[in-house]
C-alpha positions as CSV (number, residue, x, y, z in Angstrom):
1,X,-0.6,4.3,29.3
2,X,1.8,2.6,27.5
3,X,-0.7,-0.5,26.6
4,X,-3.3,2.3,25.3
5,X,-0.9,3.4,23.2
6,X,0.5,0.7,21.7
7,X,-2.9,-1.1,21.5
8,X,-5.8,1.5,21.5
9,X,-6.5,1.3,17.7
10,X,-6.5,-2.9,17.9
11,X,-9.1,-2.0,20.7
12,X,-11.0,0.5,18.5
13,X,-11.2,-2.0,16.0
14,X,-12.3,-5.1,17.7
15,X,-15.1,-2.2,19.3
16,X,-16.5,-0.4,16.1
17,X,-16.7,-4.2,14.5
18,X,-18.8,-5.4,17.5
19,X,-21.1,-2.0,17.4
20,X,-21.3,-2.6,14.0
21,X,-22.8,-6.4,14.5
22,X,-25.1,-5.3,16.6
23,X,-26.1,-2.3,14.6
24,X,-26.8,-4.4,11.2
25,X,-26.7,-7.9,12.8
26,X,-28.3,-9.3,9.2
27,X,-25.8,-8.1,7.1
28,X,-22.5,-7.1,8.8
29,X,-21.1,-9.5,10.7
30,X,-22.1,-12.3,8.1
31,X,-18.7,-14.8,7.1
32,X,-19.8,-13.1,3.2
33,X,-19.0,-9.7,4.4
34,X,-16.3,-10.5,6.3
35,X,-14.9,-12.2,3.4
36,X,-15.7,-9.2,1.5
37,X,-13.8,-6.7,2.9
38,X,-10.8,-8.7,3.3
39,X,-10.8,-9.6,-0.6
40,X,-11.5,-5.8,-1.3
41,X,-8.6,-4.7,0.4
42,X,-6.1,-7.3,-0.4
43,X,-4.1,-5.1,-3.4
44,X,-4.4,-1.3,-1.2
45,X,-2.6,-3.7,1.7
46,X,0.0,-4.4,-0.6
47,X,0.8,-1.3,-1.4
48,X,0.6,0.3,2.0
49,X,3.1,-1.8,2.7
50,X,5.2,-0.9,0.1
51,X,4.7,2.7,1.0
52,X,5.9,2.4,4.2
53,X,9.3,1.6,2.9
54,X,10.2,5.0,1.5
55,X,8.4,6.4,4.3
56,X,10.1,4.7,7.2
57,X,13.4,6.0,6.0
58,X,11.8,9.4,5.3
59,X,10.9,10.2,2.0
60,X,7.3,9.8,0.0
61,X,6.3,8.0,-2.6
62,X,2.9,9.8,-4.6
63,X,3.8,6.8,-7.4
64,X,3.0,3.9,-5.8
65,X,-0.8,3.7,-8.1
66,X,0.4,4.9,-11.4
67,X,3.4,1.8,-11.1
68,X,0.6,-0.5,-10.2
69,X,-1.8,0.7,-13.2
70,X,1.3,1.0,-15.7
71,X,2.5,-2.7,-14.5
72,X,-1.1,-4.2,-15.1
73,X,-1.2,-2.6,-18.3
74,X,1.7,-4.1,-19.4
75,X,0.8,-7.6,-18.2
76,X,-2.6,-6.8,-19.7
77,X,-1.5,-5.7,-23.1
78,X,1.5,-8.0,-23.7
79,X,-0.6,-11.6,-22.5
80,X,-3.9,-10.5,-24.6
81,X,-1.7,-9.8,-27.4
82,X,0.2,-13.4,-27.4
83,X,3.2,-12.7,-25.0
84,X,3.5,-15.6,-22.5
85,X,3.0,-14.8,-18.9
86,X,6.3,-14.5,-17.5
87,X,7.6,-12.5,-19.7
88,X,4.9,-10.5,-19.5
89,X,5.7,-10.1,-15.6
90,X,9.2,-9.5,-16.3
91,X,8.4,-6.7,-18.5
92,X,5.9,-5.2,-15.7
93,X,8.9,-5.7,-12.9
94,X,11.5,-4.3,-14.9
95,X,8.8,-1.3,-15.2
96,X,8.7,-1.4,-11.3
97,X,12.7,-1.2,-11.1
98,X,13.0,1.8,-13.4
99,X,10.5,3.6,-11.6
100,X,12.1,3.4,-8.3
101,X,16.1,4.0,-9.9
102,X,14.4,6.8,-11.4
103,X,12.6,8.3,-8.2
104,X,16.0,7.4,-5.8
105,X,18.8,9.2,-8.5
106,X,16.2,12.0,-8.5
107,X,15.5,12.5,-4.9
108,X,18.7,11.4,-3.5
109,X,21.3,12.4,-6.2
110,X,19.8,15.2,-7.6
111,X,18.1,16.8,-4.3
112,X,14.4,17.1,-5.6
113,X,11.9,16.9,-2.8
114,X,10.3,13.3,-3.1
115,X,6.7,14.6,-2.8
116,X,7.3,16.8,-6.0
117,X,9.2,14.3,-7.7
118,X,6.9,11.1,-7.6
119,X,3.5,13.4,-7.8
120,X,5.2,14.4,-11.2
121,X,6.3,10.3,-11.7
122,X,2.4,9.4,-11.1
123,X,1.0,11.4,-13.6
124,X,3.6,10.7,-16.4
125,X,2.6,7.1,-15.3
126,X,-0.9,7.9,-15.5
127,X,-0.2,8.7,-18.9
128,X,1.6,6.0,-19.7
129,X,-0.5,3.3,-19.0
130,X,-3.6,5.3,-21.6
131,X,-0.8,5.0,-24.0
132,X,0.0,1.5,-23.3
133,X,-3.4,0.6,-23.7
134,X,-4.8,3.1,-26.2
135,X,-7.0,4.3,-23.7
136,X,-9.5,1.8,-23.6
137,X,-10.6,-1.0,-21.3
138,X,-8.3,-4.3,-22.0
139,X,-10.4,-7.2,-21.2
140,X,-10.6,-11.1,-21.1
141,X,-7.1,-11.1,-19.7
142,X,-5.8,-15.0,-19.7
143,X,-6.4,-17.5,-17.5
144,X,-3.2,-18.2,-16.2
145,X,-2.8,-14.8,-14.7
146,X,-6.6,-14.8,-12.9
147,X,-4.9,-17.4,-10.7
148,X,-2.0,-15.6,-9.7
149,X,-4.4,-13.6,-7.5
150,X,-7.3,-16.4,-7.6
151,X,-6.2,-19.5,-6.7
152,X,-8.0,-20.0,-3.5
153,X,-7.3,-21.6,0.2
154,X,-9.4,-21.9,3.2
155,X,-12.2,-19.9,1.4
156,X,-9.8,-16.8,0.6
157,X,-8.0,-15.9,-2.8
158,X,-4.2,-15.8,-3.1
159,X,-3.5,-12.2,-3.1
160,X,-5.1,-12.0,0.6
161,X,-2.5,-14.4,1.2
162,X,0.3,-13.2,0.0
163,X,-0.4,-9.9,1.3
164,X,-1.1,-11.4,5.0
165,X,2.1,-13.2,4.1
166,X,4.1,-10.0,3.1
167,X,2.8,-8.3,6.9
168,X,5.0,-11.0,8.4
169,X,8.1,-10.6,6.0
170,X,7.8,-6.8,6.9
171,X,7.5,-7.3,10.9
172,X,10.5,-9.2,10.6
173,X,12.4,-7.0,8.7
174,X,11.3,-3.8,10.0
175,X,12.0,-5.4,13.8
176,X,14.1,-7.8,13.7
177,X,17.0,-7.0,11.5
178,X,19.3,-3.9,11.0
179,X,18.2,-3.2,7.5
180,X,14.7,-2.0,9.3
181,X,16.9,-0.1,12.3
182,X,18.7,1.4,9.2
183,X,15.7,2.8,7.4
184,X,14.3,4.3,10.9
185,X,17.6,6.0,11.8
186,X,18.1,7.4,8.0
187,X,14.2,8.5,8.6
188,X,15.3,10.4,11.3
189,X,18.4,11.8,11.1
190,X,20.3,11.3,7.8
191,X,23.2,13.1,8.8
192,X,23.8,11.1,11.7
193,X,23.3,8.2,9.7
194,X,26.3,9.5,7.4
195,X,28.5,10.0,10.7
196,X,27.6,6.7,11.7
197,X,28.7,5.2,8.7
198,X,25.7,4.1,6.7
199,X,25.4,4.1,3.2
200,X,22.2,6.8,3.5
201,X,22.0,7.4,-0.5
202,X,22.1,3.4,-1.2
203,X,19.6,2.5,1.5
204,X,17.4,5.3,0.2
205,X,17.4,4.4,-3.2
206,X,17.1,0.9,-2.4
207,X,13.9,1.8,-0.4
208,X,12.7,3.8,-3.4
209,X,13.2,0.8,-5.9
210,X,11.4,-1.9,-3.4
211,X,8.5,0.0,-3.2
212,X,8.3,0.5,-6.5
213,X,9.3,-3.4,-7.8
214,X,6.5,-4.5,-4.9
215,X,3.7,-2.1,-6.6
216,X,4.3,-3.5,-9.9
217,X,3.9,-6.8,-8.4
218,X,0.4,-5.6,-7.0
219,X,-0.5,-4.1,-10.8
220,X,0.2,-7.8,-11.8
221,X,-2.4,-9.3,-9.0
222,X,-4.7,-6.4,-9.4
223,X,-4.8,-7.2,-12.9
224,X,-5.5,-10.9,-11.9
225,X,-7.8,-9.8,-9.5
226,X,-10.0,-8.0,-11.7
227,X,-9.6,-9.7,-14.9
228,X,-9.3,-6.9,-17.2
229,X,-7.3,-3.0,-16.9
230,X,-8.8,-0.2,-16.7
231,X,-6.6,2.8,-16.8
232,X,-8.1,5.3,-15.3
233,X,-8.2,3.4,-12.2
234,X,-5.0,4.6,-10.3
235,X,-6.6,8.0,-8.6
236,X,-8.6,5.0,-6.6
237,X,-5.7,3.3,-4.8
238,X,-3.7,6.5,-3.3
239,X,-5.9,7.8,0.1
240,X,-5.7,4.7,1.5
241,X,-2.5,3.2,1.8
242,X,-1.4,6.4,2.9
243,X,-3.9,6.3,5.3
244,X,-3.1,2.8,6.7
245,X,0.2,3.6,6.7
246,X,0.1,6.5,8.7
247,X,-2.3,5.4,10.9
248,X,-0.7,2.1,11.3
249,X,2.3,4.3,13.0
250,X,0.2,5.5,15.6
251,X,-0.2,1.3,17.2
252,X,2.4,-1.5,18.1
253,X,5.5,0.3,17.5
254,X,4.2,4.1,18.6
255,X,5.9,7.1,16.4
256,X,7.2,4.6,13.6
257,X,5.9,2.9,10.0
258,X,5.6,-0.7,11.2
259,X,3.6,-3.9,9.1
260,X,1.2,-5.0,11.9
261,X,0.3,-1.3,12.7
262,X,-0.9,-0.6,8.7
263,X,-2.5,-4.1,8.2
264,X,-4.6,-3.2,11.7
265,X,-5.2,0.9,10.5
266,X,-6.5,-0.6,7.1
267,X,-8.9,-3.6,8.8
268,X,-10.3,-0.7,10.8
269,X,-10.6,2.1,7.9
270,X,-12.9,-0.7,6.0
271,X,-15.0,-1.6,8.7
272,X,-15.9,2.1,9.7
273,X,-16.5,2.2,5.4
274,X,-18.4,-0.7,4.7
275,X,-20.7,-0.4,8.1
276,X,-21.3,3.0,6.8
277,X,-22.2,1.7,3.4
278,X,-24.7,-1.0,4.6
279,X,-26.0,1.7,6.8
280,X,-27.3,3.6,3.4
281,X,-24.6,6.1,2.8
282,X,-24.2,7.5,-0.6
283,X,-21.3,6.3,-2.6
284,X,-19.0,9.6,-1.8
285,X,-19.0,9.2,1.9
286,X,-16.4,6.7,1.4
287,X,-14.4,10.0,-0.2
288,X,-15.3,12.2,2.5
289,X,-14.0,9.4,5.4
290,X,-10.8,8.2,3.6
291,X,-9.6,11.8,3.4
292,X,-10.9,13.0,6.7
293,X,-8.9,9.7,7.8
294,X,-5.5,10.4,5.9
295,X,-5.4,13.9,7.7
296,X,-6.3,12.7,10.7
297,X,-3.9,9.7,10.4
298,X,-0.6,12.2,9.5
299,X,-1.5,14.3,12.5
300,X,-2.3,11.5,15.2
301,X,1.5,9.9,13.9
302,X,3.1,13.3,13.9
303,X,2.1,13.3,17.0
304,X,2.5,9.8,18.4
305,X,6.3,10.7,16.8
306,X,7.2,13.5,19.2
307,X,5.9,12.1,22.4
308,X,7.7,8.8,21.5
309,X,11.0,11.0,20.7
310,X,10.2,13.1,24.1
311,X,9.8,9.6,26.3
């Protein structure tokens, strides 16, 4: 029981992946497709993985799109407009940074629920980004930042990369270190924390500002990815990182936010999507599933938390 636990959603995946081959055997299991959905889901990989910082010590964070739009639009803006590159990346970190100060003094300090507090952060960076950009399209962004996310090796861009990359940094960090035993304990008992000892409102914050400085570094590879910034785009990358995220709690480490769990809950959210796409399906099933996933996902790792807290 343990094994289909921990394992059951890496065994749903490799399963709805081989129904799907042999379902379309023309057009899904192709090395283009496959390619495909691994480029498409390289920056929403990224920032599940941010999000899982804030949540793993207990807290939300609605922001995480509206820093990644507001960063690209400052990397888009300031390089179009003659601004070298890495200044224009400082600029769209030190964005990032604020963000995340600002979300951790209000949460922690203050005592503002986190879900109210970075919904209202997400809009105001909604609108921020419009203004940055005087609400049109920026496009023809330079060269040198299309191969921050680009560059390819072995057939794949960068970002999937550094993203794959990242997984490995969190593992490690989330199971092999006390900083990630430290953000589960906070999680789940911030008073005990306190008694323990722990710094509760640093760790916090500190959570708050990493998630935020790693979104703005996905705005600056989405907007390397793309090639221009759009600004309307952030309402497009919130379902599913929360998705992953949650459902990524529910495999490997049962009950908590863990790396390998989101980066296996997201694999398995775009197969499910893009069979159902090649099947035919209108453009707004994708919608429908992602949001039928996200609920599913917070009540399958609600539960997966209690039974893992019972045992």
């Amino acid at each position: 029981m343990q094994l289909v636990e921990r394992y059951g959603l890496v065994a749903v995946l490799v399963v709805s992946f081989l129904a799907f081959s042999l379902l379309l055997p023309q057009t899904f299991p192709t090395l283009g497709n496959v390619r495909a959905m691994i480029n498409s889901q390289a920056i929403i990989l990224l920032l599940a993985l941010a999000l899982t910082l804030p949540l793993r010590s207990g807290d939300f964070d609605l922001s995480i799109a509206g820093t990644m739009t507001a960063a690209a639009a400052v990397v888009a803006q300031l390089t179009t407009t003659g601004t070298s590159i890495p200044l224009a990346i400082a600029a769209a970190l030190l964005l990032g940074a604020a963000v995340g100060l600002l979300n951790g003094f209000l949460v922690v300090k203050v005592g503002i629920d986190s879900f109210i507090v970075t919904l209202g952060m997400m809009t105001a960076l909604g609108g921020l980004s419009y203004a940055i950009t005087s609400s049109s399209i920026v496009p023809n962004l330079p060269n040198g930042v299309l191969r921050l996310a680009r560059t390819p090796l072995l057939g794949l861009p960068s970002v999937v990369w550094l993203g794959w990359l990242l997984v490995l940094v969190f593992w490690y960090v989330y199971e092999r270190t006390p900083l990630g035993r430290y953000l589960l304990f906070i999680g789940g008992s911030p008073g005990s924390a306190r008694l323990a000892g722990l710094r509760v409102d640093r760790l916090k914050i500190g959570a708050f500002v990493a998630c935020s400085v790693l979104a703005a570094v996905t705005g600056v590879l989405f907007a390397g990815q793309v090639g221009q910034l759009d600004p309307s785009v952030a309402g497009q990358f919130l379902l599913q990182p929360f998705a992953a995220a949650f459902l990524g709690a529910t495999v490997i480490t049962v009950g908590r936010f863990n790396a390998i769990g989101t980066v296996i809950a997201l694999y398995l959210l775009t197969i499910f999507v893009t069979g159902l796409q090649l099947f035919g399906a209108q453009p707004w099933v994708s919608d429908v599933f992602n949001g039928v996933a996200l609920i599913l996902a917070v009540t399958f790792a609600r539960v997966a938390a209690r039974l893992s807290g019972r045992s």
